[in-house]
C-alpha positions in Angstrom: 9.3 -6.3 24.0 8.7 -6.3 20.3 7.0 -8.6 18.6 8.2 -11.4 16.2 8.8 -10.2 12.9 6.1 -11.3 10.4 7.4 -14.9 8.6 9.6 -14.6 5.3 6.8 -15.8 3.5 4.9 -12.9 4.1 5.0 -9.9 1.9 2.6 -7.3 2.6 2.1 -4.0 -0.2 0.0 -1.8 1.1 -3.3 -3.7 2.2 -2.8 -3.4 5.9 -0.6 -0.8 8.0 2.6 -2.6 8.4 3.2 -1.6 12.1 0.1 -3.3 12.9 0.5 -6.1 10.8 4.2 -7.2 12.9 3.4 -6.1 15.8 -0.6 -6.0 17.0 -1.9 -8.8 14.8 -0.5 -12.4 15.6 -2.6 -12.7 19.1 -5.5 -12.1 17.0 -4.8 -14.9 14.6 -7.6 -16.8 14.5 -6.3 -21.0 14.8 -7.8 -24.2 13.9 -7.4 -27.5 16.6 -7.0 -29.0 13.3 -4.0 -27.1 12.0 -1.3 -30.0 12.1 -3.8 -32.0 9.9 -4.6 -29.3 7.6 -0.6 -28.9 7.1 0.0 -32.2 6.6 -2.7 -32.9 4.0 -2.3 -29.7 2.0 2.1 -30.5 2.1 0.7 -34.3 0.7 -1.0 -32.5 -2.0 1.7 -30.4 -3.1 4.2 -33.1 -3.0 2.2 -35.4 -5.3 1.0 -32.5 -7.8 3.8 -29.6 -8.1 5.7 -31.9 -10.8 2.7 -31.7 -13.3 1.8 -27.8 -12.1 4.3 -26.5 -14.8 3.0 -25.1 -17.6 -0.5 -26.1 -16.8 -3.3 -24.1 -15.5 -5.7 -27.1 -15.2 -3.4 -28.7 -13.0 -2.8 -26.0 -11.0 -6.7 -25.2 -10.8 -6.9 -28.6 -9.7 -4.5 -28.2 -6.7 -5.9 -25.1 -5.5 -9.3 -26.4 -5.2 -8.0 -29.2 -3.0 -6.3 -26.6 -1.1 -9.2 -24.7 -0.7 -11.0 -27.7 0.2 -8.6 -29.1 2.3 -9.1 -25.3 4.5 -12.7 -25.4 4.8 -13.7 -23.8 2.0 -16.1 -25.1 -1.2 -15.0 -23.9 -4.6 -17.4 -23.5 -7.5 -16.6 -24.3 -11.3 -15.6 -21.2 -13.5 -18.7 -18.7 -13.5 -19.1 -15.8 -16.1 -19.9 -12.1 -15.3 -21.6 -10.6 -18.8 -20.9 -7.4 -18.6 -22.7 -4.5 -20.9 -20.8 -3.6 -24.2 -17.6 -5.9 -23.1 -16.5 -9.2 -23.1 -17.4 -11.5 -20.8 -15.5 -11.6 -17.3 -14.9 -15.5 -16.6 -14.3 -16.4 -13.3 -12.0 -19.3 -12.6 -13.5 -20.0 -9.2 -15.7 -18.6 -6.3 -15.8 -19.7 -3.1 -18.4 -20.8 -0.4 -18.5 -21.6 2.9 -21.2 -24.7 2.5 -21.6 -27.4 -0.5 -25.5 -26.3 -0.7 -24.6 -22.4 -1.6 -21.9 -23.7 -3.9 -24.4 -26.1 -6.1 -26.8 -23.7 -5.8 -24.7 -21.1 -7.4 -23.2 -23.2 -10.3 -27.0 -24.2 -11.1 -27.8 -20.7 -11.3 -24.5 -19.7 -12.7 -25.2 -22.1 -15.8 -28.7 -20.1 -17.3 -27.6 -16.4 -16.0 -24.3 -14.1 -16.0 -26.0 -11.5 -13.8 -23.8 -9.8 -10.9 -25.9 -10.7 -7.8 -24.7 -13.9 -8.3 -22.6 -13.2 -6.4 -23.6 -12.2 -3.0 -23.5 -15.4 -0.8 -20.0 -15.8 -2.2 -16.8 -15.3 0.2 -14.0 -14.4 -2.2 -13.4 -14.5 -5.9 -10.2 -16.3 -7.5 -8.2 -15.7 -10.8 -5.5 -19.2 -11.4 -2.5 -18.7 -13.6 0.2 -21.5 -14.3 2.8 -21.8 -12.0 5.6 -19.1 -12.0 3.1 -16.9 -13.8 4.3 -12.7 -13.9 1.3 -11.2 -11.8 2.8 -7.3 -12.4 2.9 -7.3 -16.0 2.0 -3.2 -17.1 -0.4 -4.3 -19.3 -4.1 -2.5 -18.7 -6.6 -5.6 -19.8 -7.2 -9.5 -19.0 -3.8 -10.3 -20.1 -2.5 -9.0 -16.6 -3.5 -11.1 -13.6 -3.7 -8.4 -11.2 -5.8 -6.7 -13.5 -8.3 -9.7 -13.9 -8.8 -9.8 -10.0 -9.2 -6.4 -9.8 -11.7 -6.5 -12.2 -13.6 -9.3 -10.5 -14.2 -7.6 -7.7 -15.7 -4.4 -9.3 -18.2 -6.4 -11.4 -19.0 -9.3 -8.6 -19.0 -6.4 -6.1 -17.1 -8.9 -3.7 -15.0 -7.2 -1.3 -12.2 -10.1 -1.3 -9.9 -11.6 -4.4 -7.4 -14.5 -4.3 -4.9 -14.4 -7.3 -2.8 -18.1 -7.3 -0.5 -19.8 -9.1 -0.8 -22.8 -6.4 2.7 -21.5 -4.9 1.9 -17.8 -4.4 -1.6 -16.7 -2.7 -2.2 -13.1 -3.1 -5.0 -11.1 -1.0 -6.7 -8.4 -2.8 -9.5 -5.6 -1.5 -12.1 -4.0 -4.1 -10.8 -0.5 -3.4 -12.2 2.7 -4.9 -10.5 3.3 -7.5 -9.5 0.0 -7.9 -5.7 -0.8 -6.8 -3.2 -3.3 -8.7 -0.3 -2.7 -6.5 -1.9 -3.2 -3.2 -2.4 -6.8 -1.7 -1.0 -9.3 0.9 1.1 -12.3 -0.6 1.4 -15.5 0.7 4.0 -18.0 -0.5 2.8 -20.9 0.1 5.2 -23.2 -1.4 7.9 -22.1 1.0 6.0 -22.7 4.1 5.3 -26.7 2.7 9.0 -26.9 1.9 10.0 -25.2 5.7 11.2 -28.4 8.0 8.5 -29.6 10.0 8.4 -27.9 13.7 7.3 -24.4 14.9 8.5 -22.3 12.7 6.6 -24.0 9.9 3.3 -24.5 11.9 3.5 -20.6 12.8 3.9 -19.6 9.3 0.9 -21.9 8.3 -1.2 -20.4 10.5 -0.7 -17.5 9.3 -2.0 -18.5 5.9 -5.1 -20.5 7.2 -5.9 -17.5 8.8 -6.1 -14.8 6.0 -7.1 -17.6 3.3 -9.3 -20.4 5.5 -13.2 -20.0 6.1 -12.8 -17.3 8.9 -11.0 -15.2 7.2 -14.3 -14.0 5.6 -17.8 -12.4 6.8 -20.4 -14.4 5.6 -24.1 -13.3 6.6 -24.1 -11.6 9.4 -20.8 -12.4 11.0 -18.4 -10.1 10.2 -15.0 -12.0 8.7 -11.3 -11.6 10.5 -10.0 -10.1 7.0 -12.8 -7.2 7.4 -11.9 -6.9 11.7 -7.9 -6.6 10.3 -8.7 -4.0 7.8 -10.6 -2.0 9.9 -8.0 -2.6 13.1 -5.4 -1.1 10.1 -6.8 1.5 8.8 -7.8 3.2 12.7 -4.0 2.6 13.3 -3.2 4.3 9.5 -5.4 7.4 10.6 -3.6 8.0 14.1 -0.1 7.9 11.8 -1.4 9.9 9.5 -3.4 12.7 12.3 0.5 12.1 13.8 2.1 13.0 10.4 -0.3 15.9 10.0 0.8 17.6 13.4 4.6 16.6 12.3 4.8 18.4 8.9 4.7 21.9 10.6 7.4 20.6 12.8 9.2 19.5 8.9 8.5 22.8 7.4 9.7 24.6 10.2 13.2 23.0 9.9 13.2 23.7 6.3 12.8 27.0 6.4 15.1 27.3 9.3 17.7 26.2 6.8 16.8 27.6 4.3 16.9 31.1 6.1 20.3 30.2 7.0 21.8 29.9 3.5 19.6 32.7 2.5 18.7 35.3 5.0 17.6 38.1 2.8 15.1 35.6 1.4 11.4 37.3 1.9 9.5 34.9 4.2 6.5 34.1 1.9 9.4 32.9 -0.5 10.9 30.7 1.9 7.8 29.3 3.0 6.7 28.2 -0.7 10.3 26.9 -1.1 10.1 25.0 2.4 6.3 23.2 1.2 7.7 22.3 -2.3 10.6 20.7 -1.1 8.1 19.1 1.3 6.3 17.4 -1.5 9.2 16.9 -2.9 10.3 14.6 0.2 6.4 13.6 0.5 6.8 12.4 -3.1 10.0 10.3 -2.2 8.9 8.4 0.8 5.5 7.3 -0.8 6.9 6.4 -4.0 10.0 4.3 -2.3 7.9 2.7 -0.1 5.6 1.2 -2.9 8.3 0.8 -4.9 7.0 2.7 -7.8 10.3 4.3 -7.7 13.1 1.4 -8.7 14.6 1.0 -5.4 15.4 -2.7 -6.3 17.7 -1.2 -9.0 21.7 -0.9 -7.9 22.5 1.4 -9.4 19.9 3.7 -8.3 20.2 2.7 -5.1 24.2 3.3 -5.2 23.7 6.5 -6.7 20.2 8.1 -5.3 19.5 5.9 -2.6 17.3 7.8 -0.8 16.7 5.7 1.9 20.2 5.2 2.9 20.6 8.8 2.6 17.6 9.2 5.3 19.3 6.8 7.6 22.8 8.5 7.7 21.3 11.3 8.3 19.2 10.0 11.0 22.1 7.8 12.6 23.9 11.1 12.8 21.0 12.9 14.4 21.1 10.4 17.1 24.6 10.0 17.6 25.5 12.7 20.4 29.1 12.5 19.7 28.5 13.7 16.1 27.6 17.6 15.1 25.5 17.6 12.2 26.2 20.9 10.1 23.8 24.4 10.2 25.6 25.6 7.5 27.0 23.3 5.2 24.3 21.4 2.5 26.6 18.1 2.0 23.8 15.8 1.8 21.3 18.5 0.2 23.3 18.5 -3.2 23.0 14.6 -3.3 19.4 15.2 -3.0 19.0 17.9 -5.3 20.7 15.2 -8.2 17.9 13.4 -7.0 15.2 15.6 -7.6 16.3 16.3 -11.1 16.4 13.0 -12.0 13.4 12.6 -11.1 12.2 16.0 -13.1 14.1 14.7 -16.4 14.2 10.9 -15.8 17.6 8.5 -15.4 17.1 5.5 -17.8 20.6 3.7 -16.5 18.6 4.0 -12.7 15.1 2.9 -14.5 13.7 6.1 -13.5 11.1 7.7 -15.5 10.5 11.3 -16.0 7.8 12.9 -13.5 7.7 15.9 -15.3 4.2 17.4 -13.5 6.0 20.6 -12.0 6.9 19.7 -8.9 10.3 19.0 -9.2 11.1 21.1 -11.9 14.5 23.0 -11.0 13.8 26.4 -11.2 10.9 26.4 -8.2 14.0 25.9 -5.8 16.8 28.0 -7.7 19.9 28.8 -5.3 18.1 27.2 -2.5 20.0 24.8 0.0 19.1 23.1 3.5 22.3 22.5 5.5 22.4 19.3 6.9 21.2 19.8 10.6 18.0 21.2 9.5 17.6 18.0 6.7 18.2 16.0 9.5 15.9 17.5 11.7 13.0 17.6 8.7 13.5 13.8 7.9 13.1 13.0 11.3 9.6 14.4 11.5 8.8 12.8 8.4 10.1 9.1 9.2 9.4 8.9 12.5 6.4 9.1 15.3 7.8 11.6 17.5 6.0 9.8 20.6 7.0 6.2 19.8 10.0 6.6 17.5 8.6 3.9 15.2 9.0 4.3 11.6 6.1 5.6 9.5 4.9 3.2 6.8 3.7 5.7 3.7 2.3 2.7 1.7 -1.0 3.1 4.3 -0.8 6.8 3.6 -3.7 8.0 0.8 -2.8 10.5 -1.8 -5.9 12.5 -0.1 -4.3 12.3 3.2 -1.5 14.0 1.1 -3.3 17.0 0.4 -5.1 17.6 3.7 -1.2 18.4 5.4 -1.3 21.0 2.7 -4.6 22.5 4.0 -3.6 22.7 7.0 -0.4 24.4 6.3 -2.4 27.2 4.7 -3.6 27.9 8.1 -0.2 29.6 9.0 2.2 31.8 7.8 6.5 32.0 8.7 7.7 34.6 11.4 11.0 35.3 12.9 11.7 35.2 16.3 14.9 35.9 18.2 16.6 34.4 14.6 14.4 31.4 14.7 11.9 30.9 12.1 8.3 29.6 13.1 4.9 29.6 11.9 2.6 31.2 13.3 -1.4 31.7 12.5 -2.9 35.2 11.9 -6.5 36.0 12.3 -8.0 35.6 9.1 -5.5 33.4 7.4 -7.8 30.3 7.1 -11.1 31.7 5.3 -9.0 33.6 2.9 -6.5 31.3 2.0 -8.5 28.4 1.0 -11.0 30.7 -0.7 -7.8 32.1 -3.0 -6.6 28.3 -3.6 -9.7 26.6 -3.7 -8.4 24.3 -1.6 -10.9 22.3 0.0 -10.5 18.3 0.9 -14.0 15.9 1.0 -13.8 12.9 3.5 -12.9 9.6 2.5 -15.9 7.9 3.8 -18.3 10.5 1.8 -16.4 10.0 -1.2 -16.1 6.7 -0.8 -20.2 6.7 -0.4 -20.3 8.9 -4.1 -18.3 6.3 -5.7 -20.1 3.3 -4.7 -23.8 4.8 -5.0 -23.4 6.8 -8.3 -20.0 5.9 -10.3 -20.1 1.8 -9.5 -23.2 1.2 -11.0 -22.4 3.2 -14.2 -19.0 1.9 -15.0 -20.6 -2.0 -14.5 -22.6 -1.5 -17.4 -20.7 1.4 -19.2 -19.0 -0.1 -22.7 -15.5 -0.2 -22.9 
């Protein structure tokens, strides 16, 4: 039986696997005997102070630290982070788990700027005014998302909160840092829910990834840092999953593309089968973190890739229905697609990628008929074992390239008028040495970053 679907309030962009965010997490919640009280008191608070939160930052500051306090948490004044050759980071609050490490670090905060500050501290948080933008494009302390971000990489915390007293987002101090990845909260709909279950689930849920357990303080380890590390074990068996499953995606490519074009030498078809690969690789990730304009009607009536996908796939599992081998209906949508993409469609808000990948000529006169699409999308959407979709938010651009390493390990053959790929002895040395391709694990270059690049670009000017 599946599991309840995460509360509307919820929106989750990246920061934790999504399959194991809905369905693995909620018996894990931590809870609070005290969570009817908490509600309450925090829904009396917002009552009495959202009139005056307009247009106001102070006033919003002010709510949020009863909030906080109201959770178990003990929030400092605003705190400064000098930094070397750039202005000075100001910090609207930090947060403690105790009153003695709070007064403690406002005494000290008040005579020194210094970064180490910091380390008995459970999160960091950036206020706006209420209804502020929080994705503006801008690159500098004018964008909120950018101001969090940059708390964490000078404090060295691992955990940001960025709040306009409605919304609560949940950011990680990722290397490189990431804008466009957090967990968001709305905590103005949950107080304005009516009172019963529905509205004490929900608020759980926020006392859990925002109240005093939710991070690791000393020696015990916090339930945001259990989740994360819960999510990204689940993201690598997708991804080790998704790895296996792209031979499976190139194979069906090439199958149709050796059916339009059998004459095709095999080498050709297999470097037209990976780009178009990419090409779909490209799609998914971009779609799913919405760096493509899928909000946008009209590219989604006239692109749509997604809906595209799911016809497809509806027809794949519809036994009544014979998808084509031969004819490439849904392939010449797709290949509008791709050239919008290439040369940009401002009426759809999408921009020009112009890096080479889609570029038109890499797939002249080629065509997949609409079995073989089907059959690649499937690969690429799905688990095979479970059926569930795959989430490519939780998917790293690394992760990206080590599919392409592995599929310089083989080579197409035809068999019987089936094309496969198949390894030959020798293939895997002298491929990588002719490409260069070679892919470092996360955790060593995570390890690099921190140790060598962290320190420098703390104190490097701007």
């Amino acid at each position: 039986m599946n599991a309840p679907a995460l509360p509307p309030s919820i929106e989750n962009h990246g920061l934790f696997e999504d399959y194991y965010l809905q369905q693995r997490l909620e018996s894990t919640l931590p809870a609070s005997p005290d969570l009817a009280r908490i509600l309450a008191e925090v829904q009396t608070l917002w009552q009495a102070q959202q009139g005056r939160l307009a247009g106001s930052e102070a006033n919003v500051s002010a709510l949020v630290r009863d909030v906080c306090l109201r959770l178990g948490l003990v929030p400092s004044e605003q705190s400064r982070v000098r930094r070397k050759g750039q202005s000075t980071l100001r910090i609207d609050l930090t947060l403690f788990g105790d009153a003695a490490t709070a007064t403690a670090f406002t005494q000290a905060a008040h005579t020194t700027g210094a970064t180490d500050l910091y380390r008995d501290a459970l999160a960091v948080m950036e206020v706006e005014k209420l209804g502020a933008d929080f994705d503006t494009r801008r690159a500098d302390n004018r964008n909120p998302s950018y101001q969090i971000v940059a708390y964490l990489t000078y404090t060295g915390r691992p955990w940001g909160i960025l709040t306009d007293g409605a919304r609560w987002r949940l950011y990680y101090r990722f290397d490189p840092p990431q804008l466009d990845t957090y967990l968001e909260i709305n905590l103005a709909a949950i107080l304005t829910l009516p009172a019963g279950p529905a509205q004490q689930r929900a608020f759980g849920w926020f006392w859990a990834f925002f109240g005093p357990l939710a991070f690791s303080s000393g020696t015990t380890r916090g339930f945001l840092d259990r989740v994360r590390a819960a999510s990204s074990r689940y993201a690598v068996e997708v991804q080790e999953n998704l790895r296996r499953q792209a031979f499976a995606v190139v194979e069906a490519l090439a199958q149709g593309l050796y059916a339009t074009a059998p004459t095709t030498p095999l080498p050709t078809l297999y470097e037209q089968a990976i780009i178009i690969l990419y090409r779909l690789l490209f799609v998914k990730y971009a779609e799913d973190r919405e760096v493509l304009p899928v909000h946008n009607p009209t590219y989604a009536a006239r692109y749509g890739f997604s809906r595209l996908q799911d016809d497809l796939l509806a027809q794949l599992d519809n036994p009544a229905i014979q998808l084509s081998p031969s004819a490439p209906t849904a392939w010449r949508q797709l290949a509008d697609f791709f050239a919008a993409i290439d040369h940009g469609d401002p009426n759809a808000d999408i921009y020009a990628y112009d890096g080479g990948l889609f570029r038109a000529g890499r797939l002249a006169g080629a065509s997949v008929p609409d079995l073989y699409l089907a059959q690649a999308l499937d690969q690429l959407a799905r688990v095979t074992a479970t059926r569930r979709r795959v989430d490519y938010r939780s998917l790293s651009v690394r992760h990206l390239g080590s599919i392409y390493e592995g599929l310089l390990e083989k080579r197409l053959a035809v068999d019987g008028g089936t094309v496969v790929l198949v390894t030959q002895a020798g293939t895997r040395v002298s491929a990588r040495h002719t490409s260069g391709s070679y892919y470092t694990p996360d955790f060593v270059v995570e390890y690099l970053v921190k140790s060598t690049l962290d320190p420098l670009c703390r104190d490097a000017p701007a």
